[in-house]
C-alpha positions as CSV (number, residue, x, y, z in Angstrom):
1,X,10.4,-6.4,9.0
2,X,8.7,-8.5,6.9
3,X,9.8,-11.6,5.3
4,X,8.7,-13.8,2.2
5,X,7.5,-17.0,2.5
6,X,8.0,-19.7,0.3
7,X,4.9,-18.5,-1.8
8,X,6.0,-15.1,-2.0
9,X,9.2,-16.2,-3.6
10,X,7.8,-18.5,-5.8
11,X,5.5,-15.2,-7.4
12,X,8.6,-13.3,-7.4
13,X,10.6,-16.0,-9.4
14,X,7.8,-16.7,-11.8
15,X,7.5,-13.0,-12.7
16,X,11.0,-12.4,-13.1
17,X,10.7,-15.8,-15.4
18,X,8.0,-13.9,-17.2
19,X,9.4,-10.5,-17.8
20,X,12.4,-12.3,-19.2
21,X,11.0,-14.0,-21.9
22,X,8.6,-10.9,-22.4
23,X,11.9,-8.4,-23.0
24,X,13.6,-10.8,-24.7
25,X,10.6,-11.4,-27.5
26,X,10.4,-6.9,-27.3
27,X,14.0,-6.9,-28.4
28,X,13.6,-10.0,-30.9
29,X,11.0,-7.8,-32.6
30,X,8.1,-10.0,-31.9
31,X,6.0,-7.9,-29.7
32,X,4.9,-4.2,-30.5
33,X,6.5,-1.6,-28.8
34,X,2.8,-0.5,-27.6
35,X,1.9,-4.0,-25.9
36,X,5.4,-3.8,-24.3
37,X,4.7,-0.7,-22.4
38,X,1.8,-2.2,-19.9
39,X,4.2,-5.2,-19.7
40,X,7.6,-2.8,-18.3
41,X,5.1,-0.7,-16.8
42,X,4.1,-3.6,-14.2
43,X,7.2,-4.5,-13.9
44,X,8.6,-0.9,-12.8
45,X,10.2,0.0,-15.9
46,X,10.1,3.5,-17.1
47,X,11.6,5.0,-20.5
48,X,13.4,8.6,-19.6
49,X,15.0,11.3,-21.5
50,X,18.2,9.2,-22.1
51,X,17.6,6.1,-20.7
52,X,15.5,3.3,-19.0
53,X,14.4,4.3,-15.3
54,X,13.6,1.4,-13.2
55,X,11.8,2.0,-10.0
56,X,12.4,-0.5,-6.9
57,X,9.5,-0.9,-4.3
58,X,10.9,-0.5,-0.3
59,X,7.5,-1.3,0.9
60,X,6.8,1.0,3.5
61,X,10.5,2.6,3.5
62,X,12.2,-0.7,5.5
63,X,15.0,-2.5,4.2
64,X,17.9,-4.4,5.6
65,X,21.3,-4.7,5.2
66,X,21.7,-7.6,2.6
67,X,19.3,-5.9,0.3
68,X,20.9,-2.5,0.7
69,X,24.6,-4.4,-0.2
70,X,22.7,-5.9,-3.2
71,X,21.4,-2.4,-4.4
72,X,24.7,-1.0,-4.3
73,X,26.0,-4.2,-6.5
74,X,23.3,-3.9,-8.7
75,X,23.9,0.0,-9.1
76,X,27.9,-0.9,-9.9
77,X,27.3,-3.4,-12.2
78,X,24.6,-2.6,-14.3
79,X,24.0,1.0,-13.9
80,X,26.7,4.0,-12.9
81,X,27.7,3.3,-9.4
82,X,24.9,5.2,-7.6
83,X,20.9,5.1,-7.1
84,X,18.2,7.3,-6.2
85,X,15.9,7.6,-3.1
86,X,12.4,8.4,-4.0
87,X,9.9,10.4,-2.0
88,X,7.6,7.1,-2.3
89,X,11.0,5.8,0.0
90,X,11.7,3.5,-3.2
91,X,14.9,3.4,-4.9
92,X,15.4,4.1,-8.1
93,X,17.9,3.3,-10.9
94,X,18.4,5.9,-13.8
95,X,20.8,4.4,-16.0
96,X,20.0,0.1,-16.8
97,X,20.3,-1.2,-20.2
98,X,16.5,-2.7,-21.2
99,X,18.2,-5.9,-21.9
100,X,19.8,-6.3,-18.4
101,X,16.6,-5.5,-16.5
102,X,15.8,-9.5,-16.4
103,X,18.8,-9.7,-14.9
104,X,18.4,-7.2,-12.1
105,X,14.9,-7.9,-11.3
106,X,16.5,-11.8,-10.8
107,X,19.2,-10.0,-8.3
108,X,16.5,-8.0,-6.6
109,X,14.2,-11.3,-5.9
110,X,17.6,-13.3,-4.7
111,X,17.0,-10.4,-1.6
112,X,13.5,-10.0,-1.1
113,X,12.9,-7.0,-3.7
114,X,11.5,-6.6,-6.5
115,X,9.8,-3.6,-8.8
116,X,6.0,-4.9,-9.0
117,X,3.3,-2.1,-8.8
118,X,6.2,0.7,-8.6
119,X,4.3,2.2,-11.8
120,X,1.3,1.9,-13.8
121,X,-2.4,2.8,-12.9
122,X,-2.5,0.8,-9.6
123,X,-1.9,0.9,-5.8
124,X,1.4,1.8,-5.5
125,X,4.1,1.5,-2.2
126,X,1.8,2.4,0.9
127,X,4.1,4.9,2.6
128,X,4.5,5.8,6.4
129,X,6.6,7.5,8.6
130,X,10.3,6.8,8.8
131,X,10.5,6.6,12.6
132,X,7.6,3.6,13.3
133,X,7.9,1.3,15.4
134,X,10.7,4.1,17.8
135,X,9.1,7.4,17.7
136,X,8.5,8.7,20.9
137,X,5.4,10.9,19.6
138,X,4.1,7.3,18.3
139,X,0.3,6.0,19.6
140,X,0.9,3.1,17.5
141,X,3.7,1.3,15.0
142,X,1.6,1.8,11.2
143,X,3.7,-0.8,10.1
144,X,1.9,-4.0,10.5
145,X,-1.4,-1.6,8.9
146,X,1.2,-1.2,5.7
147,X,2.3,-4.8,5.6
148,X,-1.6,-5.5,5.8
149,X,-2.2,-2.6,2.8
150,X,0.4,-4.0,0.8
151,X,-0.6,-8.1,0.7
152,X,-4.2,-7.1,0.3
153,X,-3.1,-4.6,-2.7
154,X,-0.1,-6.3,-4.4
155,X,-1.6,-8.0,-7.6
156,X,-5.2,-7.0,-6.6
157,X,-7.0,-8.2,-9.9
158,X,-10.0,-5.3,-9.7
159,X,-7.3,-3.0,-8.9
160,X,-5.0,-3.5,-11.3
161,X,-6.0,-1.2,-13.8
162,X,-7.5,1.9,-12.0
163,X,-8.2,5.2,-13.6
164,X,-4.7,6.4,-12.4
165,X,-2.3,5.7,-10.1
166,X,-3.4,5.4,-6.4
167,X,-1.4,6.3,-3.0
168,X,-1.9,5.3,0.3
169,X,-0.2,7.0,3.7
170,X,-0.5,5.8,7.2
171,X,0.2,8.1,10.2
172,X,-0.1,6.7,13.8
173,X,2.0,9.9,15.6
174,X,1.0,13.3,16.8
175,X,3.2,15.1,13.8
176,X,2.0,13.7,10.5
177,X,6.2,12.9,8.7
178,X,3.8,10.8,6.3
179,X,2.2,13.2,4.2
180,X,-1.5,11.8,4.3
181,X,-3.7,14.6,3.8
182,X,-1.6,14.6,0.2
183,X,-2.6,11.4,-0.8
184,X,-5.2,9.3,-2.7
185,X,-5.6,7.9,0.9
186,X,-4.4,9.0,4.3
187,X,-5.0,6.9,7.1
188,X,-4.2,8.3,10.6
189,X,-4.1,5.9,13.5
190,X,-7.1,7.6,16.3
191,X,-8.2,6.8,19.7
192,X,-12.4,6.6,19.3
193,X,-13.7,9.9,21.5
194,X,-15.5,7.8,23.8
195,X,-14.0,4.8,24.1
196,X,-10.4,5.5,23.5
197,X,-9.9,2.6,21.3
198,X,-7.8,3.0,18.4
199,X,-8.6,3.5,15.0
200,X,-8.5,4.8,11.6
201,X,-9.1,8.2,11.1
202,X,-9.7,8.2,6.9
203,X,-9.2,10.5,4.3
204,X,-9.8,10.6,0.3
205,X,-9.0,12.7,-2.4
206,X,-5.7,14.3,-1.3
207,X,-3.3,14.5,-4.3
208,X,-0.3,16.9,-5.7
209,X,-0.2,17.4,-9.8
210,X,-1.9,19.1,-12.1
211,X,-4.4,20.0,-9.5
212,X,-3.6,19.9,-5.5
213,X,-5.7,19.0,-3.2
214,X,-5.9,18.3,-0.1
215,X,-7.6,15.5,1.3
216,X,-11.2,15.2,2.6
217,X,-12.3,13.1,6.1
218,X,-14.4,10.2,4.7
219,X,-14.6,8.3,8.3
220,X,-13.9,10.3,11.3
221,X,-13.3,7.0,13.3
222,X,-13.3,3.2,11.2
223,X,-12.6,-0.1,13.4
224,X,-9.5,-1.6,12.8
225,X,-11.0,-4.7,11.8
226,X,-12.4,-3.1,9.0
227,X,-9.8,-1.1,7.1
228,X,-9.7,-3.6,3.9
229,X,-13.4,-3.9,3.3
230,X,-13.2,-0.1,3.8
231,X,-10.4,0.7,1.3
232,X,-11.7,-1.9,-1.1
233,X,-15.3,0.0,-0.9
234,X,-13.3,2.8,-1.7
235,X,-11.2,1.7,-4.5
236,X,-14.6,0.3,-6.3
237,X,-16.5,3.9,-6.3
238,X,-12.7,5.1,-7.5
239,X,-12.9,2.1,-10.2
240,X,-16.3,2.5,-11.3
241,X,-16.9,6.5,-11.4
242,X,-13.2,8.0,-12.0
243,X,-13.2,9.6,-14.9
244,X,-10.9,7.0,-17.9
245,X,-11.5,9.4,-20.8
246,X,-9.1,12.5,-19.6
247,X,-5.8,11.5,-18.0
248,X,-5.2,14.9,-16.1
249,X,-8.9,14.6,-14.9
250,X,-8.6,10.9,-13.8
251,X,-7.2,10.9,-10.3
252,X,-9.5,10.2,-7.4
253,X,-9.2,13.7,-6.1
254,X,-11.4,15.3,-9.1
255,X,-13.7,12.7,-8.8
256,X,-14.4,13.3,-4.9
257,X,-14.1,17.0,-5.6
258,X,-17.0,16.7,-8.7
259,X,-19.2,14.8,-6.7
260,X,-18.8,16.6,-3.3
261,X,-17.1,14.8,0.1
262,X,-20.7,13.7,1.5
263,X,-22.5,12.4,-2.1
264,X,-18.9,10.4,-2.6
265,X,-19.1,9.1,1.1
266,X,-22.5,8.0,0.6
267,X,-21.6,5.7,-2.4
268,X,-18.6,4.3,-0.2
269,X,-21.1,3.4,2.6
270,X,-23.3,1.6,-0.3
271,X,-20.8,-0.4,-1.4
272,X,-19.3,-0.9,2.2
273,X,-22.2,-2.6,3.5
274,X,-21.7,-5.3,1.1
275,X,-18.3,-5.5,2.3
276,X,-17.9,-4.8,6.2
277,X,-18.5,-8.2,7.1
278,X,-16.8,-10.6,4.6
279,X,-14.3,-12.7,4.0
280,X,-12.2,-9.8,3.8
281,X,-13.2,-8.4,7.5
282,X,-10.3,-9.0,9.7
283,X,-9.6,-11.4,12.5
284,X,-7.5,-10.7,15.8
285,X,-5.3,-13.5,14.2
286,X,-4.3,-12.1,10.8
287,X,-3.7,-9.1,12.6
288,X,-1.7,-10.3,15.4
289,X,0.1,-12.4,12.6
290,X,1.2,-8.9,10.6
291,X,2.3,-7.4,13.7
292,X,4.7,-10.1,14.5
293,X,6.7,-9.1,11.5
294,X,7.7,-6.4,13.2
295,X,8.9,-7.6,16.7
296,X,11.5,-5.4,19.1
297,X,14.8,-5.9,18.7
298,X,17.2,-7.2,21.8
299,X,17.1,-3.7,23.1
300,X,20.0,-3.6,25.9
301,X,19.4,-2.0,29.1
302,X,21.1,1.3,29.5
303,X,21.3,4.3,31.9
304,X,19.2,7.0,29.6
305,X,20.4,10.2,31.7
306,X,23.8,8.5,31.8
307,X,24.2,8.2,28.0
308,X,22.8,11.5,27.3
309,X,25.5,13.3,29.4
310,X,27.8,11.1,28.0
311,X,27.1,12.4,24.4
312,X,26.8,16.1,25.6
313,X,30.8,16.1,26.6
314,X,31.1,14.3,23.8
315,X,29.7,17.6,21.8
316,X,31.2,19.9,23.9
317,X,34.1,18.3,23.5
318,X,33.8,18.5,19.7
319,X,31.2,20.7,18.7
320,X,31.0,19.6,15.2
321,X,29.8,16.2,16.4
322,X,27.5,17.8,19.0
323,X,25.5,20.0,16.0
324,X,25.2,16.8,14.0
325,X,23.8,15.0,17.0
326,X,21.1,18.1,17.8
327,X,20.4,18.1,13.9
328,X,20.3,14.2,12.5
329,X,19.5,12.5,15.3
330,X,16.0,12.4,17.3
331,X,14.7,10.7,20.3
332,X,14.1,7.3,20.8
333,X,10.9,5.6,22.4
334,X,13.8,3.5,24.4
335,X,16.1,5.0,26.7
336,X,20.0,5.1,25.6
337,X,18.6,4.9,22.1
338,X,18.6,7.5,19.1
339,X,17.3,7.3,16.0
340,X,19.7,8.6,13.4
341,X,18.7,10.7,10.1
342,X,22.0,10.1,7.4
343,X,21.8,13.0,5.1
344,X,21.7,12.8,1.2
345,X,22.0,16.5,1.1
346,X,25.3,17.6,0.4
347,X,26.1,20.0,-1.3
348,X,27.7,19.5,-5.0
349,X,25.6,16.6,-5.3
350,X,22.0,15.7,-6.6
351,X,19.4,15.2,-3.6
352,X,18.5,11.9,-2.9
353,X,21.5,10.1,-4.9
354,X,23.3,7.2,-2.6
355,X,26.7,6.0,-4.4
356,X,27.6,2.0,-4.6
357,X,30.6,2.8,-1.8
358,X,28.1,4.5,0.5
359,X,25.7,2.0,0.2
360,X,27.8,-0.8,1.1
361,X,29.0,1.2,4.3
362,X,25.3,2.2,5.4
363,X,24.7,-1.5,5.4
364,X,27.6,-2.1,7.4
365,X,26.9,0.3,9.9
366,X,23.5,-1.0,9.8
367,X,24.7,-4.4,10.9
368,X,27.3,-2.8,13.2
369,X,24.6,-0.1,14.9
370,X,21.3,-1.4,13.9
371,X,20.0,-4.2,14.1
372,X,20.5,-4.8,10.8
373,X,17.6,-2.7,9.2
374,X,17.3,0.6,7.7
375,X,14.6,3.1,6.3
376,X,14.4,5.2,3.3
377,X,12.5,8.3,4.1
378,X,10.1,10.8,1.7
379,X,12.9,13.4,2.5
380,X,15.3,10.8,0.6
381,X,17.1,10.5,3.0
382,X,18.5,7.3,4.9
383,X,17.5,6.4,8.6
384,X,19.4,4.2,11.5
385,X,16.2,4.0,13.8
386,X,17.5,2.1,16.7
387,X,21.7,3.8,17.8
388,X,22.9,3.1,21.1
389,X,23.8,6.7,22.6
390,X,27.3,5.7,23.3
391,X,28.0,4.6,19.4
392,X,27.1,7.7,18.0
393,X,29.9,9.5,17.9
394,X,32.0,6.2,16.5
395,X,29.4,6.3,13.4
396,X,29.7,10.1,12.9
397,X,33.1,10.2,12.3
398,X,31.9,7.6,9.6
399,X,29.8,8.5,8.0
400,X,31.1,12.1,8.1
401,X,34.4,10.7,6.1
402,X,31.8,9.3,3.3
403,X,30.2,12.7,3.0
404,X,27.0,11.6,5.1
405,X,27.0,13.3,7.7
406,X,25.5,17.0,6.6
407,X,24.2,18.6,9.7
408,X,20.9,20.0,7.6
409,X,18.0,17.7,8.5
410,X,14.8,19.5,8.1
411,X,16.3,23.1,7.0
412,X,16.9,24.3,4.3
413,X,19.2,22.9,2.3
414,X,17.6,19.4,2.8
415,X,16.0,19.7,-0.3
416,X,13.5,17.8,-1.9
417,X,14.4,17.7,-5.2
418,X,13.1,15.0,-8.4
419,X,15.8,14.2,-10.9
420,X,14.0,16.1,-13.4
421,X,15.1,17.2,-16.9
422,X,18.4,15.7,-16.6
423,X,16.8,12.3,-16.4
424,X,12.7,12.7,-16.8
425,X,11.4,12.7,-20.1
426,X,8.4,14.5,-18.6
427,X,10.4,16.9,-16.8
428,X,9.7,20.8,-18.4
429,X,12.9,22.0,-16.6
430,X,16.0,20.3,-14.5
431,X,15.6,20.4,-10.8
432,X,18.9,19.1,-9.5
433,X,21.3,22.7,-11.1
434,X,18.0,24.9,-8.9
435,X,19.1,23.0,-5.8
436,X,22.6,22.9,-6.2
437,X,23.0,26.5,-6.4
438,X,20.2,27.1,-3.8
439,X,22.5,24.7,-1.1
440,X,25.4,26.6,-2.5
441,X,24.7,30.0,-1.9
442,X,23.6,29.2,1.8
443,X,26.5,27.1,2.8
444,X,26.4,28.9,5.9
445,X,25.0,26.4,8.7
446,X,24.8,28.8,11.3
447,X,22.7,31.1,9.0
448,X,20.7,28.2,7.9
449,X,19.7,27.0,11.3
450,X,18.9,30.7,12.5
451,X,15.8,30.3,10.1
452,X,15.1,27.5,11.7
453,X,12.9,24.1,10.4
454,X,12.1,24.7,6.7
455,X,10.9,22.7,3.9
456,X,12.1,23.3,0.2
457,X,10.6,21.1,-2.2
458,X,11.2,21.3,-6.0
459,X,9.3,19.4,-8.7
460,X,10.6,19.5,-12.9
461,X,6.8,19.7,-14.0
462,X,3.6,19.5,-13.1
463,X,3.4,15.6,-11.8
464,X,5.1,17.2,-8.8
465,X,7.4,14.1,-8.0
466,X,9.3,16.4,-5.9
467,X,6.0,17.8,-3.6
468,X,6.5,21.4,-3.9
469,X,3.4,21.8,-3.3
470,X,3.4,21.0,0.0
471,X,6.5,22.8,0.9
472,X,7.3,26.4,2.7
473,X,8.8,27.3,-0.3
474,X,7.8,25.1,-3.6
475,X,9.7,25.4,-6.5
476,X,8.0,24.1,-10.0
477,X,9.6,24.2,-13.3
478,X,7.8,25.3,-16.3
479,X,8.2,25.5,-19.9
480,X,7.9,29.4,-21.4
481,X,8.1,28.5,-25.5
482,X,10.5,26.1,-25.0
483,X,12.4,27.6,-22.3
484,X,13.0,26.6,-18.1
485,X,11.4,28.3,-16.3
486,X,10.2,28.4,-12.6
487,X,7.2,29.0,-10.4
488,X,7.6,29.4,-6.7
489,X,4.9,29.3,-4.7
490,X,5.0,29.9,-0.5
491,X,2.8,28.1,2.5
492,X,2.9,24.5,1.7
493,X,2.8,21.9,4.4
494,X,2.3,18.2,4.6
495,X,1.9,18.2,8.3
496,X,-1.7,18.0,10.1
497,X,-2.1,21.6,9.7
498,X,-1.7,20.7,5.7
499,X,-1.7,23.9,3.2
500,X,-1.4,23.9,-0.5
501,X,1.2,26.6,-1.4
502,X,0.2,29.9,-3.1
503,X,2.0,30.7,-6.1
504,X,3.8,34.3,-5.4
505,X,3.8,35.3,-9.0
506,X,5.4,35.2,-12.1
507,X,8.3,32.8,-12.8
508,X,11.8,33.1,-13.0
509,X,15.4,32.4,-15.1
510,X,17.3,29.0,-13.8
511,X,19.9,31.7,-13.1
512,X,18.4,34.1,-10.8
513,X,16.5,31.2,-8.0
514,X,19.3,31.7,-5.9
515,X,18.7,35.2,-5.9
516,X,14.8,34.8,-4.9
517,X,14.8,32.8,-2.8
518,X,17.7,34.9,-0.6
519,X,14.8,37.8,-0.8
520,X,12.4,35.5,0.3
521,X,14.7,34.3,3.0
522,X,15.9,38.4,3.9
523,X,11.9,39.4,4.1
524,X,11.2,36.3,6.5
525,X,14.0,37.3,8.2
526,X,12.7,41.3,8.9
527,X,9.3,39.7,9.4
528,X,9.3,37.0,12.0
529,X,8.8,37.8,15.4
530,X,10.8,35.8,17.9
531,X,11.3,32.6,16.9
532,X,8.6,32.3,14.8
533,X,9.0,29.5,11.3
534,X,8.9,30.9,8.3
535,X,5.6,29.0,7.9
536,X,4.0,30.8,11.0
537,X,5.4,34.3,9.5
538,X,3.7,33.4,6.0
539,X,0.6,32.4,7.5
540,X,0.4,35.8,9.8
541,X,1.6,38.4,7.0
542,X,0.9,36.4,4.1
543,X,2.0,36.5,0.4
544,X,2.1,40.3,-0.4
545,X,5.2,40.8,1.5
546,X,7.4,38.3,-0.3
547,X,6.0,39.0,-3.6
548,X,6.8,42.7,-3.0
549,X,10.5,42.1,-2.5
550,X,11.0,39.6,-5.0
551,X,9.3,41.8,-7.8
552,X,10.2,45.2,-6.4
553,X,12.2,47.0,-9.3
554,X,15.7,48.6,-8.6
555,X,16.0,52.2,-8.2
């Protein structure tokens, strides 16, 4: 993974310096609450419903163990004992005191961390899958093409106050786990038809919100050598024609979708030709000198088939074990190697939330397991990408005696869930009660993995934090005259077959979503034909179904 240099540092320090004597002159009374906000803002701070939020960039979802220990230190002494994964695979703290932020931000640089560009109307985290670098589906690590995203971006000066915020994903394997047709940018690592030489598939005005869309191909195939002056030629049509006077109309997606895909990759190819061969063009050495950040660990020789077998008895031995190794664990690119999904998904508590005591023992096991390293994913969850097969039922016990090891990745009850009205000031209803009672009521594993893979996602407004509308089943809360309220929509997906979900119909009480979504869940069930995903069954019947038995009146 990456590490600063002495220059990096020094920025770090500096700003820290700055926003210190720039809170400290706030809370004397000598600046105005309105030229304070840009000033938090670029600095990560938020203000929520009851307290500060402050919102910690894990560039590309990679940390390692030192920094995780200092999160869960920061989170016990200056917030309440726990922290929040984000689906931008940042971390997020809901409770700081404004006048301790200084403080924090000077604990986060003593790691490598900070909160620069985690807000505002910039480039935000560039995010990626959470298996890089180990996937086995993998044509090429996206890491070093993140690391390169991120120096270019971070305190860009003509990007630093866009129309709105902007997101980048990069995808280099065969199933998309980044989400890029959903962003401002999605960049998928391609082989060229003829050639076979790999490069960037690229993709513009994808976006969640107010108004979903999902993204348009603006380069079917771009050099590698080329992907700044590209982005950058990008970013300046964004800058210069993106609407500034409408907030909810100022996101790159309405401006591609106003001008049409071809008249807004026309202008990109205008200003791309002033670009393509510049200074910012770039060399076999710079890239070369990005991927090196990202080296392979001292991998050990092992017997694959031998391991595997091993951890079968194992399972059959203890079938517990054995469910949580066919449900959290996944393949490895090396043999005698898994990578390791740790659930934030239990039930009684929020999705996403990691306390101080399980932070502090995720980093241990990350030195003890892994290399040292970890990875926040979009699912907010945690990930050990590089477990030695014969270790894996040693860290299950583990990390099932901290509550970490729920057996749920990628069904149902691994929610996606923002902390919405119970934190979010922006939030129209609370999302956290909806998914507690939806992992409540199907506590039954066995019933939960007979529906097989299925994404729920559930956002407290409209800024769609938590992606519903990409899921299977989305879940959006809404105000009705000052009551919560919420929309469900069906046939999201963020994968390469990406679908913006269709919303079934009217919305419901907080109380009854456990009760529609169990229709939703019986009808599927009548419905699917072998072992077809609920997503394949939606797609064949479609919504009329569902919406039938959810709305159907008692006789």
């Amino acid at each position: 993974m990456y590490v600063y240099d002495q220059v990096d540092q020094r920025i770090i320090d500096e700003r820290v310096a700055q926003f210190r004597d720039q809170t400290q002159r706030f809370l004397a009374g000598d600046i105005a609450e309105e030229h304070f906000l840009p000033l938090r803002l670029q600095n990560g701070l938020y203000v929520q419903r009851l307290a500060p939020m402050l919102r910690i960039a894990v560039p590309y979802g990679m940390m390692n163990s030192a920094q995780l220990r200092k999160l869960a230190e920061i989170s016990r002494n200056f917030d309440k004992g726990y922290a929040h994964i984000s689906t931008r695979q940042n971390v997020q703290l809901n409770w700081p005191e404004l006048a301790d932020v200084p403080d924090i931000l000077a604990e986060l640089a003593s790691v490598q961390m900070h909160a620069v560009q985690t807000s505002g109307n910039c480039i935000r985290n560039t995010t990626t899958d959470q298996f890089a670098g180990v996937a086995v589906d993998e044509l090429e690590d996206p890491r070093p093409w993140c690391e390169i995203i991120r120096q270019w971006s971070t305190f860009h000066p003509e990007f630093a106050f866009l129309p709105r915020k902007f997101k980048i994903a990069v995808c280099g394997t065969e199933s998309d786990r980044a989400a890029i047709h959903a962003h401002d940018i999605g960049l998928e690592l391609v082989p060229h038809p003829d050639s076979g030489e790999i490069g960037f598939k690229v993709l513009a005005g994808g976006g969640l919100g107010r108004t979903p869309v999902i993204g348009s191909v603006v380069c079917e195939w771009l050099p590698k050598k080329h992907l700044i002056t590209y982005l950058e030629a990008i970013l300046r049509v964004y800058n210069q024609l993106g609407r500034r006077d409408n907030k909810y109309k100022a996101r790159i997606k309405i401006l591609v979708k106003a001008m049409g895909v071809e008249a807004f990759r026309e202008h990109v190819e205008e200003q791309w030709k002033a670009l393509k061969d510049g200074p910012s063009t770039l060399t076999d050495a710079e890239i070369d000198r990005c991927k090196g950040f990202f080296t392979e660990p001292a991998y050990k020789q092992i017997d694959g088939l031998a391991a595997a077998a091993t951890v079968k008895a194992q399972g059959e031995q203890n079938p517990e074990f054995g469910n949580w190794v066919t449900r959290n664990t996944v393949a490895h690119r090396v043999p005698g190697y898994r990578i390791v999904n740790i659930s934030l998904k239990a039930t009684g508590y929020a999705p996403g939330d990691i306390s101080d005591v399980q932070m502090e023992a995720v980093a241990d096991f990350a030195d003890q397991y892994a290399f040292g390293e970890l990875r926040s994913t979009h699912q907010q969850n945690l990930v050990l990408a590089d477990v030695e097969q014969e270790h894996l039922f040693d860290l299950w016990q583990k990390l099932d005696a901290l509550g970490l090891a729920t057996a749920n990745i990628g069904y149902l009850t691994d929610v996606i869930c923002c902390p919405g009205g119970d934190y979010c000031a922006l939030a129209n209803a609370k999302s956290i009660p909806v998914a507690e009672a939806i992992q409540d009521r199907f506590d039954n594993l066995d019933y939960v993995y007979d529906l097989g893979p299925l994404d729920l996602n559930i956002s407290g407004c409209m800024n769609a934090c938590g992606h519903h509308h990409i899921g299977h089943i989305g879940v959006l809360g809404v105000d009705k005259k000052g009551a919560e309220f919420y929309q469900v929509s069906l046939g999201g997906s963020q994968d390469k077959d990406a679908s913006i979900g269709k919303i079934l119909g009217p919305s419901f009480q907080q109380e009854d979503m456990a009760d529609v979504i169990e229709k939703l869940l019986t009808t599927f069930v009548g419905l699917r034909q072998s072992e077809e995903s609920f997503l394949d069954a939606y797609r064949r019947v479609g919504l009329e179904p569902f919406k039938e038995a959810v709305y159907a009146k008692a006789d």
